[in-house]
Residue, then its C-alpha position, 0 to 999 in steps of 0.5 A: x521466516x523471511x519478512x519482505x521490508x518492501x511489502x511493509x513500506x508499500x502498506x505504510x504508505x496506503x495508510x498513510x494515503x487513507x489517513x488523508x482521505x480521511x483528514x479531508x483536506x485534500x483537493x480534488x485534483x491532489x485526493x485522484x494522485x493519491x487515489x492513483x498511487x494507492x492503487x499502484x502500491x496495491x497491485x504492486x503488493x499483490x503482484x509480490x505476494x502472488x509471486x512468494x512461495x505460498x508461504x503466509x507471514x506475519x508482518x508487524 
């Protein structure tokens, strides 16, 4: 079974945004790039799982 490296890296990357969101210690300005960001990694992580072969796989 194939792991895709590019998925795993986008979610440590959400992680790592909500893991500041929950420091609270960004600005206002700094807490909508990251918003922003997340939201780009998500649907780019949807858009890959949308476009597999229906095959689920465990990442870890």
């Amino acid at each position: 079974m194939a792991k895709d490296p590019d998925i795993k890296r986008r979610m440590d990357r959400v992680e790592e945004i909500i893991d500041q969101f929950d420091a609270d210690e960004e600005s206002l300005e700094d807490g909508r790039e990251f918003y922003d960001e997340g939201q780009e990694l998500l649907a780019e992580i949807r858009e890959r799982l949308q476009d597999g072969d229906g095959e689920v796989i465990e990442i870890e």
